[in-house]
VEXTI-219086 format. One record per atom (N, C-alpha, C, CB): residue number from 1; atom name; x, y, z. Coordinates in steps of 0.1 Angstrom, whole numbers. Glycine has a CB too. Example, Ala and Ser with C-alpha at 12.3 -4.5 7.8 and 13.67 -1.06 7.14 Angstrom:
<atoms>
ATOM  pos  site   east  north     up
ATOM    1     N    132    -57     78
ATOM    1    CA    123    -45     78
ATOM    1     C    132    -33     78
ATOM    1    CB    113    -45     90
ATOM    2     N    128    -22     71
ATOM    2    CA    137    -11     71
ATOM    2     C    129      0     79
ATOM    2    CB    141     -6     57
</atoms>
This chain:
<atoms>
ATOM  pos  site   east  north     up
ATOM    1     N    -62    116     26
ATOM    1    CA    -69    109     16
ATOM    1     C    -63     95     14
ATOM    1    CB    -68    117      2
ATOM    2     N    -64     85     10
ATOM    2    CA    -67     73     11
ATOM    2     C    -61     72     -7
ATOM    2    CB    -85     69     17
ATOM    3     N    -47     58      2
ATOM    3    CA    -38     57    -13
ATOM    3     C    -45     48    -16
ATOM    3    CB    -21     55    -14
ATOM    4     N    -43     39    -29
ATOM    4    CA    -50     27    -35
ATOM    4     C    -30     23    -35
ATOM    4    CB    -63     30    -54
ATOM    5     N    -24     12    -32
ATOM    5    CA    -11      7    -34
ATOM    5     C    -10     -5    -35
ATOM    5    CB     -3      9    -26
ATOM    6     N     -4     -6    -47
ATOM    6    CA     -1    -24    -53
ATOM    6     C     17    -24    -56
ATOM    6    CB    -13    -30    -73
ATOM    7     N     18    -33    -62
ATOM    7    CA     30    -38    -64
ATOM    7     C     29    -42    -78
ATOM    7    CB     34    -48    -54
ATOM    8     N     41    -36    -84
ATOM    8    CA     37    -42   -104
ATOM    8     C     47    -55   -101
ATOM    8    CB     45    -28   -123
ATOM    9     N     42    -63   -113
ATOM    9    CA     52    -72   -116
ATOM    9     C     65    -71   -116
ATOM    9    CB     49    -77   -126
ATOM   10     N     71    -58   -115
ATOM   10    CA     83    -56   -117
ATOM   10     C     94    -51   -104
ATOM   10    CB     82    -47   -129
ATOM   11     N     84    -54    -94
ATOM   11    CA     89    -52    -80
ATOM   11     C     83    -36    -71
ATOM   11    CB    107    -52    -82
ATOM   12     N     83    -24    -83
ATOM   12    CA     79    -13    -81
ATOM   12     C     66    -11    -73
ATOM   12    CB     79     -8    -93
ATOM   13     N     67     -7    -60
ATOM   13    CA     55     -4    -51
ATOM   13     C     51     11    -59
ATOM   13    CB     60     -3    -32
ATOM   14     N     39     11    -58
ATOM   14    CA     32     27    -66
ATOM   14     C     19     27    -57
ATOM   14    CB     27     27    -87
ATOM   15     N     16     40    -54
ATOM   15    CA      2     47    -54
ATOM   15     C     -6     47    -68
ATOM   15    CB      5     61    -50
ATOM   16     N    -20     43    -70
ATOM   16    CA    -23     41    -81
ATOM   16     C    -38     44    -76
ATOM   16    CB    -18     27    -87
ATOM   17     N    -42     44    -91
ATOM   17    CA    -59     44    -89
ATOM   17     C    -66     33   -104
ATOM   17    CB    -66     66    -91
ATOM   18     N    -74     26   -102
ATOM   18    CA    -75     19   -119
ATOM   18     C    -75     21   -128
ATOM   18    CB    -81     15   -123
ATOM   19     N    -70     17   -135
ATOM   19    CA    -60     19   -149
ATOM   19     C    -46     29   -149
ATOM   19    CB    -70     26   -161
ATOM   20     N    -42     25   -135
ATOM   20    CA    -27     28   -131
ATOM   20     C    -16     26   -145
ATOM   20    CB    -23     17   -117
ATOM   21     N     -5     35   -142
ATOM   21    CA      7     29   -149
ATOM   21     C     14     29   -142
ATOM   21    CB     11     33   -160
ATOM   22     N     22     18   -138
ATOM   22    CA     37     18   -128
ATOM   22     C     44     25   -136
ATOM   22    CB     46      4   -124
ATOM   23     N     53     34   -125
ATOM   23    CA     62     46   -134
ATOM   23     C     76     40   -138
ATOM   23    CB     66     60   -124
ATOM   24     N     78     33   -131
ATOM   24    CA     89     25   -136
ATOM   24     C     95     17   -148
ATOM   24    CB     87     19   -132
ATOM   25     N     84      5   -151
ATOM   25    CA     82     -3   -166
ATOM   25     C     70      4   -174
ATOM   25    CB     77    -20   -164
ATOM   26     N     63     10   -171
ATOM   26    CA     54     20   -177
ATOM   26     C     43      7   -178
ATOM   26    CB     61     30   -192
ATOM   27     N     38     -9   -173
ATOM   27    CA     31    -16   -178
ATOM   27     C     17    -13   -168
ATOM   27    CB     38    -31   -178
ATOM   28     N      5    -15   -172
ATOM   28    CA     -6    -13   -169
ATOM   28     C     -9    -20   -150
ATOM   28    CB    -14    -20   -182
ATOM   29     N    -10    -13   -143
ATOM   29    CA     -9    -24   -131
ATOM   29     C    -22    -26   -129
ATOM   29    CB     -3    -20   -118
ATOM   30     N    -22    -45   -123
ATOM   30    CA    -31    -48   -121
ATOM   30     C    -35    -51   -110
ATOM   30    CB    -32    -54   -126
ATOM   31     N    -50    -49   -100
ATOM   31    CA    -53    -44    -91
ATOM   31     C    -60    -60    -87
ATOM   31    CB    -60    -29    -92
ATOM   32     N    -55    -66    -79
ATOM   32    CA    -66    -77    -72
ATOM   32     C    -77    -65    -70
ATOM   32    CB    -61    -88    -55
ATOM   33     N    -90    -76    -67
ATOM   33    CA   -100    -69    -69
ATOM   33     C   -117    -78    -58
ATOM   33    CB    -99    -70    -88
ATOM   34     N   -106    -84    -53
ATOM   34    CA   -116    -93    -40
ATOM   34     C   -118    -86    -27
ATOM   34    CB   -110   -109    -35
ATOM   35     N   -106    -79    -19
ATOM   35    CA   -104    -74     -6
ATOM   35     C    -98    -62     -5
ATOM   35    CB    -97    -83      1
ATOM   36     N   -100    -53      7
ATOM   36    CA    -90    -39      5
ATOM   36     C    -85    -42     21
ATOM   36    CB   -101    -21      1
ATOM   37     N    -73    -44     24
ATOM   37    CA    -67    -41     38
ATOM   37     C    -68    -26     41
ATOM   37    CB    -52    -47     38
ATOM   38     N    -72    -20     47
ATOM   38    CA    -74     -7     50
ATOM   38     C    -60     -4     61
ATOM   38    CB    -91     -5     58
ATOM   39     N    -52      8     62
ATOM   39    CA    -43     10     73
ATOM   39     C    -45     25     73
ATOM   39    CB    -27      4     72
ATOM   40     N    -45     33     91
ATOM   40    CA    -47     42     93
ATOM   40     C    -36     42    103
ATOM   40    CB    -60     44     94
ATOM   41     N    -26     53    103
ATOM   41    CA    -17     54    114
ATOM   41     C    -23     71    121
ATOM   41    CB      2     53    106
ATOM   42     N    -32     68    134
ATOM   42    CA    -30     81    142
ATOM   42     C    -21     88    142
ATOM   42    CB    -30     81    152
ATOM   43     N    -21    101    144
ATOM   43    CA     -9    114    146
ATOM   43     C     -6    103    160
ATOM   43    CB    -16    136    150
ATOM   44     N      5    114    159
ATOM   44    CA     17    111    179
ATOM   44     C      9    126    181
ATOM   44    CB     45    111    180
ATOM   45     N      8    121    194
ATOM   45    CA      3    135    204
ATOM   45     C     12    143    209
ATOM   45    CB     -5    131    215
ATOM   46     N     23    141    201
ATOM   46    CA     33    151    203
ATOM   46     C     37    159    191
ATOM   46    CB     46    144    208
ATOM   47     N     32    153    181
ATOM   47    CA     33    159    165
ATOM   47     C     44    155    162
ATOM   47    CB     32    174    162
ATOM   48     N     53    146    162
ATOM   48    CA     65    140    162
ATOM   48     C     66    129    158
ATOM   48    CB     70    141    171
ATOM   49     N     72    119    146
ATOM   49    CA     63    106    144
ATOM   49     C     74    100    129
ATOM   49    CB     41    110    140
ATOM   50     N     80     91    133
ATOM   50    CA     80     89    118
ATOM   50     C     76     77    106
ATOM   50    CB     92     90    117
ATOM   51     N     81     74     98
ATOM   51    CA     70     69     89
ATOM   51     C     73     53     97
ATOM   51    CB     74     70     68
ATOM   52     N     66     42     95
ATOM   52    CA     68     26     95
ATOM   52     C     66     20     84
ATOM   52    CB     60     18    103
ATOM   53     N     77     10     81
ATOM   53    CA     74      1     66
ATOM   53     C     65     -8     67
ATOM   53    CB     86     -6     60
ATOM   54     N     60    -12     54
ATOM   54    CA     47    -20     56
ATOM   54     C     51    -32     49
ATOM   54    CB     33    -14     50
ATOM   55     N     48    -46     60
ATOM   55    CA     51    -58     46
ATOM   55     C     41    -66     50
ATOM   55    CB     67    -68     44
ATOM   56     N     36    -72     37
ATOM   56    CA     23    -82     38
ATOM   56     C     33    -90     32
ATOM   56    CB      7    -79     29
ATOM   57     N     31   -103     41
ATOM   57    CA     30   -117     40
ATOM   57     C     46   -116     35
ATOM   57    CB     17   -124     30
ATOM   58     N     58   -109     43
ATOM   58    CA     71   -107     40
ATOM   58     C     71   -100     30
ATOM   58    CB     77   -117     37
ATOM   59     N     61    -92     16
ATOM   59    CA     73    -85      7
ATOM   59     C     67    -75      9
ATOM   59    CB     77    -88    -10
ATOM   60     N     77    -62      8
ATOM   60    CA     70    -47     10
ATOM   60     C     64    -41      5
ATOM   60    CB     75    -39     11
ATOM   61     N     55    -29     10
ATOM   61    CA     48    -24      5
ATOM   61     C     46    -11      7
ATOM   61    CB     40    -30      6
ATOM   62     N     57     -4      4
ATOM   62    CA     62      9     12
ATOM   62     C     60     12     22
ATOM   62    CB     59     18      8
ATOM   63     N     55     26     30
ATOM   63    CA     54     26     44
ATOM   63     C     42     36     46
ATOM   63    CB     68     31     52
ATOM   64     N     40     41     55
ATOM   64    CA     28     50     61
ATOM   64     C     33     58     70
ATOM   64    CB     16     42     69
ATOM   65     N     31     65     71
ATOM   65    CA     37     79     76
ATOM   65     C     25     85     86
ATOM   65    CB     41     91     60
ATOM   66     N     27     98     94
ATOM   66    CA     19    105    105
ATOM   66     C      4    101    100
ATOM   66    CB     23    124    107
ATOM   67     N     -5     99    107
ATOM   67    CA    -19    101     99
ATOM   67     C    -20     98     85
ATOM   67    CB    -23    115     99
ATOM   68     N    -18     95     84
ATOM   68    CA    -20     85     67
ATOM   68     C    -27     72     66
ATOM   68    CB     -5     78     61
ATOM   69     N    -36     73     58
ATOM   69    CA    -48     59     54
ATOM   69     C    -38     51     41
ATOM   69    CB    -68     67     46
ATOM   70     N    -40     41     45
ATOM   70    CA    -29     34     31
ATOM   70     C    -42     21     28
ATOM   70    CB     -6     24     38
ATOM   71     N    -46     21     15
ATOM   71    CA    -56      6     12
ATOM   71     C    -46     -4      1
ATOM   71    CB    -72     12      1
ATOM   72     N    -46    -17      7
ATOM   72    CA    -40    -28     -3
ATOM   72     C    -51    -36     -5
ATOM   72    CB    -27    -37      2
ATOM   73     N    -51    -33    -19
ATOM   73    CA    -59    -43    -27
ATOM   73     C    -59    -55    -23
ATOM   73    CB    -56    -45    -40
ATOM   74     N    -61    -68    -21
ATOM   74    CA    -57    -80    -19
ATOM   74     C    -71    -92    -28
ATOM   74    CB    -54    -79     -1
ATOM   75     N    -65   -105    -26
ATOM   75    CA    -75   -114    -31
ATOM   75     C    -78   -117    -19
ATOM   75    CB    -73   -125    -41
ATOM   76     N    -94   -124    -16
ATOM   76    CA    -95   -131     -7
ATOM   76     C    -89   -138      0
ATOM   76    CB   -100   -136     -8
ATOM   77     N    -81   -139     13
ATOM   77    CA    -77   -150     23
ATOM   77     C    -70   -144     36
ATOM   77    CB    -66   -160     16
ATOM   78     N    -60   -150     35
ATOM   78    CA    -53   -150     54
ATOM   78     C    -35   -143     47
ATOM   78    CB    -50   -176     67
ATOM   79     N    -36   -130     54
ATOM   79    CA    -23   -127     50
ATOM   79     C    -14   -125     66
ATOM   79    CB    -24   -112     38
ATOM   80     N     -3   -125     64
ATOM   80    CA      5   -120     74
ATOM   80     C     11   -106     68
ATOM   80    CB     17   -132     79
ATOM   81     N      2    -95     80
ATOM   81    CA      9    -78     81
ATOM   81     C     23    -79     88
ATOM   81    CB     -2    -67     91
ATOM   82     N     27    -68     86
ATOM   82    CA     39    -61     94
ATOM   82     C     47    -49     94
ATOM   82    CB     47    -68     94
</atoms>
């Protein structure tokens, strides 16, 4: 299933769905609302695999793990993945 993940103002990366609360500062998180970066990591065909961290445009955005769909909200433009 397919996370929705942002980043609150307060550094805390979360899985969220709208009208999220970061568990952290408990403040309402807010979801850009122009673009969705979609990420899908295939299984290893060995079943063996471990997670990769995810950073847009340098800050992180937790990671993705075996077969995992991860969506980042984003605003329109040109980001640098990694």
């Amino acid at each position: 299933m397919s996370k929705l993940r942002v980043k609150c103002s307060c550094g805390e990366v979360t899985n969220t769905q709208p009208g999220g609360i970061c568990p952290k500062c408990k403040k309402p998180l807010e979801i850009p609302g122009d673009a969705v970066i979609r990420l899908y990591r295939m299984g290893s065909p060995l079943g063996i695999a471990g997670g990769f961290g995810i950073y847009l445009n340098g800050e992180p955005m937790g990671h993705i793990g075996n077969k995992e769909t991860v969506m980042l909200p984003v605003k329109y433009g040109t980001y640098t993945l990694h």
